[in-house]
N, C-alpha and C positions, 0 to 999 in steps of 0.2 A: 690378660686374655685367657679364653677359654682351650684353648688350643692343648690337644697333649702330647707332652715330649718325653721320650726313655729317663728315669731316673739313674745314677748312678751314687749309690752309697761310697765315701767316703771317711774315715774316721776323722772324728771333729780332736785338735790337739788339747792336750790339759791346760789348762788356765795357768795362766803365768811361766806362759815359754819363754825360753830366755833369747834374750834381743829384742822384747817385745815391745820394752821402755825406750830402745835407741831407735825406733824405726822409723825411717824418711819417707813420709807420702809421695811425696816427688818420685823420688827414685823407684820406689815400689810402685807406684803410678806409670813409671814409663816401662817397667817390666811388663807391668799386666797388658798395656795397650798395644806392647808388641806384639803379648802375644795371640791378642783380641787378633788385631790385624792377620795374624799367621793363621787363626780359626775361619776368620772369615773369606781368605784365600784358598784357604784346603791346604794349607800344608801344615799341620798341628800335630804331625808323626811325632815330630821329637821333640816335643813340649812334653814337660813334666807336671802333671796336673796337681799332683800331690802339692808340690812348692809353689806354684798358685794360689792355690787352696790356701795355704799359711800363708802368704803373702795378704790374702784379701781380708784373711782372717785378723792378722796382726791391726790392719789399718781398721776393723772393724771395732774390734779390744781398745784401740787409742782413741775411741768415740770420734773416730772420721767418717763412719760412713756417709753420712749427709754427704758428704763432698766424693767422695767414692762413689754413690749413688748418679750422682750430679754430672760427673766426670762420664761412668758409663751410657749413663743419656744419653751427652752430648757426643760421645765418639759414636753412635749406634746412628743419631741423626746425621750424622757428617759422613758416615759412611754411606748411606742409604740416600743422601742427599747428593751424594758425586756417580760414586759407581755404579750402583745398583741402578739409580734413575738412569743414568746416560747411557748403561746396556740395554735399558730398555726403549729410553727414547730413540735408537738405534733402529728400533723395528719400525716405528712412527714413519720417520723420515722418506720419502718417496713411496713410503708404501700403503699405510694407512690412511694416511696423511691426505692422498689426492683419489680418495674411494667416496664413493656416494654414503658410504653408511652413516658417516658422520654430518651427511646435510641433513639440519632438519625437520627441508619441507621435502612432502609427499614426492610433489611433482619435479622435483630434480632430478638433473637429467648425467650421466655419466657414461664415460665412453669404456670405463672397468668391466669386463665378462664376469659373471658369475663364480667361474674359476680362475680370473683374477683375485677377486675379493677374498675368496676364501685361503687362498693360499699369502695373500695377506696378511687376512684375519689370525689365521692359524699361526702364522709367524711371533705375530704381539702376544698370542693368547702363548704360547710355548715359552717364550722370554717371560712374562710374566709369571708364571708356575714356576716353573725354575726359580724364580729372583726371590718367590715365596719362601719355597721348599727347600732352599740353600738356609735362607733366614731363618728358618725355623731352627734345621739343623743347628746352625751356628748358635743358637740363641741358647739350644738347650743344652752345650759344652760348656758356654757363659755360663751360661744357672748354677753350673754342676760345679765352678769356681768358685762363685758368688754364692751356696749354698748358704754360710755362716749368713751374709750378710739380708739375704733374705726373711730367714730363720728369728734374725734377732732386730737390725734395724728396721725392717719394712713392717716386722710384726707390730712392735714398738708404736712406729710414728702412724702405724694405719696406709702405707703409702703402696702401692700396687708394686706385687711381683718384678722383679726385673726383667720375667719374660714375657708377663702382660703387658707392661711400660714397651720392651722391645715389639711388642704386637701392634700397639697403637703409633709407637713411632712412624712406623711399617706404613700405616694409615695415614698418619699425617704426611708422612716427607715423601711416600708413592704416589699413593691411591689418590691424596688430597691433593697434591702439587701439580701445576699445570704442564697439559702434554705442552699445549699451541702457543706459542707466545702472540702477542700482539701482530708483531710483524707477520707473524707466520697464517694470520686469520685471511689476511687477503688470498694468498694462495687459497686458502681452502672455502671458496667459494663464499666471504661473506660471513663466517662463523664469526660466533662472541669464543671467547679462550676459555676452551675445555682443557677440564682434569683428566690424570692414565682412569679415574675412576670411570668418567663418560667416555672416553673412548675404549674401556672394557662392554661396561653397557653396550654399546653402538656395536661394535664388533661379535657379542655373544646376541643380540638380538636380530642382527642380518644373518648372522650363521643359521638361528633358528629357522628366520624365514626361509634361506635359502634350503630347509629343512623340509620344510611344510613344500614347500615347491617341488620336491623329490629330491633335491640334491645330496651328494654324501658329504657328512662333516665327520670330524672327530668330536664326535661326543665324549668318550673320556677328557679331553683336553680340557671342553667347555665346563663336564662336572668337578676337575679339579680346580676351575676359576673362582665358580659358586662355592668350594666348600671354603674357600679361604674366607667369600666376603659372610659367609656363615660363621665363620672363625673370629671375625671381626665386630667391634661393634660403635658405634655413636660416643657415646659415654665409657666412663670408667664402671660406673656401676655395674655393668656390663647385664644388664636386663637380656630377657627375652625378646623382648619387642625392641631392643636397640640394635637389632642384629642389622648389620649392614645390608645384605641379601634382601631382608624386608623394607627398611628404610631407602635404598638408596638404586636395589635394583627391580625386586617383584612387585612394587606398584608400577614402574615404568612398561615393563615385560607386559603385565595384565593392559595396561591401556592401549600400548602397539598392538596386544592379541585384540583388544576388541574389536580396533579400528581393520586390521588384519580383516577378521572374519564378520564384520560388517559389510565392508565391500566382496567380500564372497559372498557373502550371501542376496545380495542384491545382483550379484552376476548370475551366481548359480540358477536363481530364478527366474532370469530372463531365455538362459541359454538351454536348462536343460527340463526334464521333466517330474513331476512330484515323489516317482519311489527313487529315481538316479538322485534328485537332492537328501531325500532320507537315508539312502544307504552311504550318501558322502558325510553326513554329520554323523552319523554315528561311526566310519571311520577317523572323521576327525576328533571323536571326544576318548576314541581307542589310543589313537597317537597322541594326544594331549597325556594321557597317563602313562602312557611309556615314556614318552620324554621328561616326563618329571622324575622317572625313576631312573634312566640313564644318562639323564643330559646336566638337569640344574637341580633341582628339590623335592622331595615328594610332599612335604611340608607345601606345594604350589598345589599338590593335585588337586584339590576339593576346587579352589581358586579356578584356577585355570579351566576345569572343566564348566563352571557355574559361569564363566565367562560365553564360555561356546556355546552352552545352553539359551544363555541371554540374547545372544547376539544371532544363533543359527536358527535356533528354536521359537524359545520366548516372541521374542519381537516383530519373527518371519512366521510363527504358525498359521494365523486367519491366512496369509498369503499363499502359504502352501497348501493350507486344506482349497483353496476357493479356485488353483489351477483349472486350466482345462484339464490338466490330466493328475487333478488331486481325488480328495476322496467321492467327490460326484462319479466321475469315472473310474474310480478303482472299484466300488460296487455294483454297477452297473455293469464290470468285465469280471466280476471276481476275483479283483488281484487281493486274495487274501494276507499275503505276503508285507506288500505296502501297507496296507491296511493296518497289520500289525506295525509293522518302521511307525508310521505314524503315532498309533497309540504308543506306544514304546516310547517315542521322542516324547509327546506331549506330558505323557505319565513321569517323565525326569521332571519337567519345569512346574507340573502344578498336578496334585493328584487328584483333583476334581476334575481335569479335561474338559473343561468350557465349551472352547472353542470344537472340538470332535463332537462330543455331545449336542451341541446345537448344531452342528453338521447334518450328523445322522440321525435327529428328530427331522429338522427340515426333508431332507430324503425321505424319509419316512414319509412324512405328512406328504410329500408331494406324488410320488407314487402311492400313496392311499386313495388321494382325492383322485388320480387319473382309474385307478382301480372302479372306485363308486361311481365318477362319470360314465366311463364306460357301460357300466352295469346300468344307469339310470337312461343310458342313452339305446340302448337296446332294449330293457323295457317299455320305455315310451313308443318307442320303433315298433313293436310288437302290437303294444297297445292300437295301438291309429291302421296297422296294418289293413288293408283292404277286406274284406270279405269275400268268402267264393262266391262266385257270382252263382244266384239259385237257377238252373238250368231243366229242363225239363226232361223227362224218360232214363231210363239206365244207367245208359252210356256215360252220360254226363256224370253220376255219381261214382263210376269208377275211374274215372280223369281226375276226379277231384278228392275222391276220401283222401287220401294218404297227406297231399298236399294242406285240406284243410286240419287234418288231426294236426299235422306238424305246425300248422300254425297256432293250435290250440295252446300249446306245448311252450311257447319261443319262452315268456314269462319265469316259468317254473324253471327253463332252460337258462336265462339270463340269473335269476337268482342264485342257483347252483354255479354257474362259472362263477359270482361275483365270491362266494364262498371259496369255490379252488385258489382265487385268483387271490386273496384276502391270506389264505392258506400258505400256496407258495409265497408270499411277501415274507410271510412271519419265518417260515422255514427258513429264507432264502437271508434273512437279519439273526437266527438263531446260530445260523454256519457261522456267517461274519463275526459275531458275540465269544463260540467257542474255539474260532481257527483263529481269529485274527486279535482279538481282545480279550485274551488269557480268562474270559470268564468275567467280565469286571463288574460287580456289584453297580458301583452311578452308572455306565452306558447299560447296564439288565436293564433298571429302573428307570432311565431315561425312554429306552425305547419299549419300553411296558407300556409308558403313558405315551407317548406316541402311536403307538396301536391301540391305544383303549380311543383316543380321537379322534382318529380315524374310521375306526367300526360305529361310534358314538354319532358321527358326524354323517353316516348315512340313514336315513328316517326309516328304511326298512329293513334294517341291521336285523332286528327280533327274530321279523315272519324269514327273512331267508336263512337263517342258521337254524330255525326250528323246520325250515323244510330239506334243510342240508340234510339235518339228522334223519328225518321222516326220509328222506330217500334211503338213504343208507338202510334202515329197519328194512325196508321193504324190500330190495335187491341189492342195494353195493354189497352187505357184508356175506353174502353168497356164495360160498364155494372157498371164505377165506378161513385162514387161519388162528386161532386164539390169539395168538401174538398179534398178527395182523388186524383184526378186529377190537383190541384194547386199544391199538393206535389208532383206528379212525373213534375212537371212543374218548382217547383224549384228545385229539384233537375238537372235537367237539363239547367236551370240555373246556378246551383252553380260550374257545373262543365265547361261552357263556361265560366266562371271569370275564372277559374283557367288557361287555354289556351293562352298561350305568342304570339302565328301564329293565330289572329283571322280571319285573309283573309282567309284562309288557308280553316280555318272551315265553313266560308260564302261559300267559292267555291262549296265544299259540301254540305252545306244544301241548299244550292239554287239548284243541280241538283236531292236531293233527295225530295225536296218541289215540282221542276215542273213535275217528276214521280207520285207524289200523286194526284198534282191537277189532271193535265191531264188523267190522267187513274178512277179518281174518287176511289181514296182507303182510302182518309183521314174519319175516325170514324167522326167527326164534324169539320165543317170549322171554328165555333166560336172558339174554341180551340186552332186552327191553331191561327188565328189572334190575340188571348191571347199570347202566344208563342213571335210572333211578337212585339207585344207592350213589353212585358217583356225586350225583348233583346233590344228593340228602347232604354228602360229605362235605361237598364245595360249598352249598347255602344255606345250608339248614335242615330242619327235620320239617318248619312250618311251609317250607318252599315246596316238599314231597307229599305231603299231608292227603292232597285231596290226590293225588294219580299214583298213593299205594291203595287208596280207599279204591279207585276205578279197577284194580286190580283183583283185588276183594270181592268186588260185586262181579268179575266174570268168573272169578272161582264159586263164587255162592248162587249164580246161575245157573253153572254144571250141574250142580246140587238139585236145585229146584225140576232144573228140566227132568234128571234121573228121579225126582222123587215123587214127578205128577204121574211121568210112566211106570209108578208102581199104581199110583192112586188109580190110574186109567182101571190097570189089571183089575184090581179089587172088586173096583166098581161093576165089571162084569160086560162091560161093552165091547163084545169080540163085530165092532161092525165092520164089517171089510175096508169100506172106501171110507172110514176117518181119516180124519190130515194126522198126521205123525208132527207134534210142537214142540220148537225147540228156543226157548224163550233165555233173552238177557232184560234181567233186571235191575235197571241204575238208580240211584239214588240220585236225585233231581239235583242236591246241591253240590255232589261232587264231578256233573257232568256237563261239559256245555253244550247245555240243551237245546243252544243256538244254532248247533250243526247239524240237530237230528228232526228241525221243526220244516224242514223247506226250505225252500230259497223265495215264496212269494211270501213278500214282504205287506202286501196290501188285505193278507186272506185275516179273516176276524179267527181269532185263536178259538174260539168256542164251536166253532165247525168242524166238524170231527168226520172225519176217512168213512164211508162207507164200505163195509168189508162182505164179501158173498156167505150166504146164509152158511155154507157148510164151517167158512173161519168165525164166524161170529157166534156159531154153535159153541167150537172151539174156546174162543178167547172167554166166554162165561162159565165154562166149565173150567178153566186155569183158574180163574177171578177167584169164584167158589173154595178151590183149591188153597188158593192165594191165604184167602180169609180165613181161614182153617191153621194158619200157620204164622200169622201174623195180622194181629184185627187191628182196625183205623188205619190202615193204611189205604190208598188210593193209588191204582194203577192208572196211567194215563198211555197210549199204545201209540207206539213213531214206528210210522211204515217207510219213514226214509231211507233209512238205513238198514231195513232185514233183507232176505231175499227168502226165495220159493224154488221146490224143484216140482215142476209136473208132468203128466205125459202128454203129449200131445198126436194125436193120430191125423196124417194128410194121404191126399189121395193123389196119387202119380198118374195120368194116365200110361197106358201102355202105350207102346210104340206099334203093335200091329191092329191097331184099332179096337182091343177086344176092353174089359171091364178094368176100369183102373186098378191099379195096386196098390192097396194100402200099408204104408208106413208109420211108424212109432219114432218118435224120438221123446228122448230125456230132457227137459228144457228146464236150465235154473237163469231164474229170471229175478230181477229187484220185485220186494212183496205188493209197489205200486204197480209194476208191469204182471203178477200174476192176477188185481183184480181186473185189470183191464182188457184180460186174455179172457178170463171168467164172466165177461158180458159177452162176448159171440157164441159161447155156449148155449145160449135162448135165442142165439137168429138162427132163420134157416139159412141155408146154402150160400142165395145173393143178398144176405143181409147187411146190412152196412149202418154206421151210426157217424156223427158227426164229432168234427172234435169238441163243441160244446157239450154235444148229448152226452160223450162220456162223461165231460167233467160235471153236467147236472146228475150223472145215475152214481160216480163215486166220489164227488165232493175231493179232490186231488188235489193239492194247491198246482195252480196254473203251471209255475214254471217246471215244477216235477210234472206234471205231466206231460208236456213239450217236450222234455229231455227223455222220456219212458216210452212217446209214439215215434219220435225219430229213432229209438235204439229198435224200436220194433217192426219199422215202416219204411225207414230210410238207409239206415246199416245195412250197405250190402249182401252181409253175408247171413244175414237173421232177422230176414225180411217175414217173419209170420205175419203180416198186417202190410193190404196191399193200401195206397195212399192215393187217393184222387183231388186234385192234382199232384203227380209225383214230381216235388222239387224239396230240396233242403228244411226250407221252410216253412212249421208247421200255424195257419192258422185256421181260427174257429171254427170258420165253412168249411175247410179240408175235410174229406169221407173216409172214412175206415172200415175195410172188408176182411176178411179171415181168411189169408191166403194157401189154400188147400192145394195146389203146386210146391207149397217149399220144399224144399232137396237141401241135403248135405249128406258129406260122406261119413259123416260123424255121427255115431249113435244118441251121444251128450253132444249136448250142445248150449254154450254160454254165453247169456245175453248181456252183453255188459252194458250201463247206461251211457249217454253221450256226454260226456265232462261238461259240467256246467260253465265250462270258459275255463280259463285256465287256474292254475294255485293258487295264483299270486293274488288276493283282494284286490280290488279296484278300487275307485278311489271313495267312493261309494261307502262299499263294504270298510275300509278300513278307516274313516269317520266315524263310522258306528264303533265298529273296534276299540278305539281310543277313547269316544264316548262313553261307553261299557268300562274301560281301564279306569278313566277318569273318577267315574261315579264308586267305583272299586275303591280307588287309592282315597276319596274323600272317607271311607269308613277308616280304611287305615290309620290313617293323620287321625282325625281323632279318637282312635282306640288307642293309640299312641299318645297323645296328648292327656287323654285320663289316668294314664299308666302311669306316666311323668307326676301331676300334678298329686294322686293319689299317693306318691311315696312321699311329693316334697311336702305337701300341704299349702304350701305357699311358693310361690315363685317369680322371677319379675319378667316381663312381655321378652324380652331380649333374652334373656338365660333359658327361657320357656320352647323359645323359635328356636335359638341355636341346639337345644337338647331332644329336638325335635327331627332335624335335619343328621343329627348323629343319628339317631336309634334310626331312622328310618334308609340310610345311604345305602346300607346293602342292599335295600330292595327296587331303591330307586328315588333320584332325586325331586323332594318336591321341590314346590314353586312355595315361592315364601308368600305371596297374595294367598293361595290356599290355604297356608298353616292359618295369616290372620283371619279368614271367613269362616275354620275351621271353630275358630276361638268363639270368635260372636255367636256362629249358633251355638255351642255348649255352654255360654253365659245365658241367652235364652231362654235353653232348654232347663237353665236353672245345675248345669254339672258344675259351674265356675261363676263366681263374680269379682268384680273389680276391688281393690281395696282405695276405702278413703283414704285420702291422708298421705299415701304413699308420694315418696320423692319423686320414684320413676313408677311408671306407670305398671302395673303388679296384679296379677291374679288369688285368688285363696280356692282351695277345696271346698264343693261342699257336698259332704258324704251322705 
């Protein structure tokens, strides 16, 4: 046995001591066994070790140890086989004996208290450490006798130690020998005849429990139980894996724990709630390792904990995440805390977190989709919303402006919430990510794609993030600070990564960026071009390409306007009343020209604006200019988007009856609404024109014009244009007069046009949009597709599609029917043909 005992050096005698040849086994045999017996009593004071020593030595030199050996066996068993057992079956008898620990079914039932059992328990478990640690003692005084004989016979014959052999005896004629006799099973309710072995077991395993239960044991007692059957082993061999402890007790130990914390855990999750179960396993996998290192083995701890893992965790986690009061409601109340227990527990049993991870994408997706509905459910609300009813005289329009702007408005209003609302979600899983889940790389990644699904899975994901941003340029970042302004800047960033269509989203902010330039409503241009560089960084330089070019042409505008007002000077035309031009000129493919053409959709594009002789004087003198600085090019002039400042002179009358007072004001108005102020110039007084007659004298498209007599006719407070019949709305027959009563307190005054309905495209408008996308993304795919095929020369249908769908993800997912329709016409068109012969169906280059 492994076990270690004090050595004491002795000198070994010289060979050929005298009496060595007359020496009686016998005799010498009953000296040593007395005084075994005197060692094994405790009373060995006045034993003389030395004459032992030669005593065992002599009979060793006569070639008897074999029988010497033999001899001390059998006194060791006979010893251990009377006294030793029967001090210990001592403690057995009414004590242990009629205790529940030793039934062993679950459900038996005992009339023993808790501190019955243990005091018990504690009894056998004291008797038995003693009976060891006497043995031990005893064993290693033997040795110290039996030195020679170990030395030379045991080495010789190969045969185990004398203190090993006493180790196993120990095993055999203890541990192995029966507590219960036959007779004695009836008493004890029905048992088969256990060994002191199983009734250590039984006894160290209720201890535990009553451990786990809160109770005090003596844990020293029980770790010096375990070190003995660690001491002990199976075999002679005396392996590692024959250790008694592992064979005989810590498979038993780990099965009672599992069953132990099985039925806990199926309690715990009836009774209590999902962070009070979390914070209980991870108390209990604390005390699992303490107990290992004070109680029985640490050699158990990995075991034993991988049990509670199994059993609390493992087996119970879907059940715990899917509580009322699991992680559905720990997010929803912010318990960051649980949140963590949670990932913490699951992160012990599997470092992927499955079941968490598919938790928090579901939450995810499910509050995404209540996010989108909502938003979908209030702009359709919006949509269908009533009209202010058209009412007749004044009155009526000042009861109603405010309400119907606001209703203009709900759309652009719903979009933006759906964006905050989209915002705090992310924020709101961002907290959880770095409080609650140490940052963890699969739940980042899991709930990335979760939110890319979610924004993905709303059709007008695109246009509301690019009007988020466009708000923002325009007034949110106002008054804020750099810091504060980078952060609605990444966040508006964060939210174009998340966008699968980013053409989609380009189309958009490119017509809502050339709204801002052109009309000058961006809060700071530096801003803007931050913006831009960002997104250059996040998608590309091809993604920026055409709205650094729009940036370009408002700087090379500046230029031109400053350089015609040298041309003007040169020229020599000091005429007073010239218009003063201040011209943006865009390069047709870097702009969508679809924002600056109108809104009537029906007007033939080769009908061109009628402009009043003094601008058209103007716009041929620039032209000239133009041509002088750049020849073959072709200006084509969009009045939708300039404006005009003019003066306008009205007549007051006076209040005491005498000759009105004339008035001045400063009026900047849209360049549509200055030609249409620039025809009452040629009426007299009560002249009036119809709304058809304007639009036959300046060719407007219909709907700009409608939105230019209501900002001029209907708008409360910049009413130049008085309207007969005065109601909301404007048609054909409606009159227009030059209303020479306007007042205001204001010297300037600014006409702003009437919103052509709200931001958000209608369904209308964003048909066309995706139409436009569509025919966009068809040049794509196959500029893409020739790119591919020109490097490979050859490629087969299926490595062609799939190489196609890479190169293009970033900008946005085609549709595999387009790649194929893509391919046909460039076979066609003669870019690709088919190859004969081929196995699978295959393209070639041809250059």
């Amino acid at each position: 046995m492994s076990s270690s005992r004090p050595r004491t050096k002795i000198r070994a005698p010289r060979r050929g001591v005298a009496g060595a040849n007359d020496v009686n086994f016998e005799d010498t045999w009953t000296t040593l066994s007395s005084a075994f017996g005197e060692i094994h009593t405790k009373n060995a004071s006045a034993l003389s070790f030395e004459q032992l020593y030669r005593a065992a030595y002599k009979l060793v030199l006569k070639k008897q140890g074999d029988e010497l050996y033999k001899r001390v066996a059998n006194f060791e068993t006979n010893w251990l086989s009377t006294a030793v057992r029967q001090d210990i079956s001592r403690t057995i008898k009414g004590t242990v004996l009629d205790t529940p620990i030793l039934v062993s079914s679950p459900t038996a039932e005992s009339n023993a208290t808790a501190p019955e059992r243990l005091e018990r328990g504690t009894r056998f478990l004291a008797a038995l450490k003693s009976a060891w640690q006497d043995h031990q003692t005893s064993m290693s005084m033997l040795t110290d006798v039996l030195m020679y004989m170990d030395r030379v016979y045991c080495a010789d014959t190969r045969q185990p130690s004398i203190f090993s052999k006493a180790m196993s005896l120990f095993r055999d004629s203890v541990l192995y020998s029966t507590a219960i006799t036959a007779s004695e099973v009836a008493i004890a309710s029905g048992l088969k005849h256990l060994s002191f072995l199983d009734v250590l077991n039984a006894v160290i395993l209720d201890q535990i429990h009553m451990d786990r239960d809160g109770d005090y044991i003596d844990k020293s007692l029980i770790k010096a139980n375990t070190y003995m059957l660690e001491g002990l082993f199976e075999s002679e061999q005396e392996g590692e894996e024959d250790k008694l402890y592992l064979t005989r007790f810590e498979q038993e130990f780990l099965a009672k724990s599992a069953t132990f914390y099985r039925d806990e855990s199926k309690r715990l999750l009836k009774d209590s709630d999902a962070g009070t179960y979390c914070r209980h396993v991870k108390r209990r996998i604390d005390e699992e390792a303490d107990r290992c290192r004070s109680t029985i083995s640490e050699s158990t701890s990995t075991k034993i904990i991988k049990v509670v893992e199994d059993e609390l965790i493992r087996h119970q986690i879907k059940a715990l995440i899917d509580m009322d009061s699991g992680v559905q409601f720990m997010v929803t109340n912010d318990r960051h805390d649980d949140l963590g227990l949670v990932f913490e527990l699951e992160s012990r049993v599997d470092p992927k977190k499955p079941e968490l991870t598919k938790a928090i994408q579901k939450i995810i997706q499910e509050m995404g989709t209540n996010v989108n509905s909502n938003a979908l459910n209030q702009s359709t609300a919006s949509s269908i919303a009533p009209p202010v009813p058209a009412e007749e005289g004044e009155g009526a329009d000042k009861e109603k402006a405010k309400p119907a702007e606001k209703a203009v408005n709900l759309q652009t209003v719903a979009a933006l919430k759906w964006v905050e609302d989209v915002l705090e979600l992310k924020d709101r899983f961002d907290r959880i990510w770095k409080l609650a889940f140490n940052q963890d790389q699969v739940l980042q990644t899991a709930q990335t794609r979760s939110f890319s699904d979610t924004i993905n899975a709303f059709q007008r994901s695109s246009e509301y993030i690019s009007l988020f941003i466009d708000d923002n340029m325009k007034k949110g970042i106002k008054g804020k600070t750099e810091e504060e302004v980078d952060q609605v800047l990444e966040k508006a960033i964060t939210l174009v990564r998340y966008l699968q269509d980013k053409d989609v989203f380009e189309t958009y902010y490119k017509k809502h960026l050339c709204k801002r330039l052109l009309m000058g409503r961006s809060v700071s241009i530096d801003v803007e071009k931050q913006m831009i560089n960002r997104m250059k960084i996040e998608l590309g330089n091809s993604f920026t390409t055409k709205m650094e070019a729009m940036f370009k042409d408002m700087t090379l505008s500046d230029e031109l306007t400053s350089g015609y007002q040298t041309y003007v000077e040169k020229l020599g035309d000091n005429e007073p009343k010239r218009v003063e031009l201040s011209i943006h000129v865009l390069t047709s493919m870097t702009w969508p020209m679809e924002t600056m053409r109108g809104l009537d959709e029906d007007r033939d594009g080769a009908i061109k604006t009628i402009f009043p002789p003094a601008i058209e004087k103007i716009k041929t003198s620039f032209e000239q200019y133009y041509t002088t600085k750049y020849s073959g090019r072709i200006l084509s002039w969009q009045g939708s988007m300039g404006t005009a400042d003019i003066k306008g002179t009205f007549k007051i009358p006076s209040k005491d009856g005498g000759p009105p007072k004339i008035r001045t004001h400063e009026l900047n108005v849209s360049t549509y609404a200055m030609i249409i102020l620039s025809l009452f110039n040629d009426l007299p007084a009560d002249g009036s024109l119809t709304c058809e007659e304007i639009q036959a004298q300046t060719n407007i498209p219909r709907n700009e014009l409608i939105r230019n007599l209501q900002s001029l006719a209907v708008a409360q407070k910049t009413r130049l244009l008085v309207k007969e019949p005065m109601s909301k709305d404007v048609k054909p027959t409606d009159r227009f007069s030059f209303n020479e009563k306007f007042t205001s307190k204001f010297i300037k005054v600014k006409v702003g046009v009437v919103s052509a309905g709200n931001k958000v495209e209608n369904d209308k408008e964003r048909k066309d949009t995706e139409k436009k996308n569509n025919d966009s993304r068809g040049f794509v795919i196959e500029a893409a597709i020739v790119r591919i095929m020109k490097q490979r020369k050859e490629s087969t249908h299926q490595q062609l599609v799939a190489e196609t769908l890479t190169q293009l993800s970033a900008q946005f997912k085609p549709e595999v029917p387009m790649i194929k329709k893509k391919i046909e016409s460039l076979i066609e068109r003669e870019y690709l043909e088919r190859m004969e012969g081929a196995k699978v169906p295959s393209y070639r280059y041809l250059a």
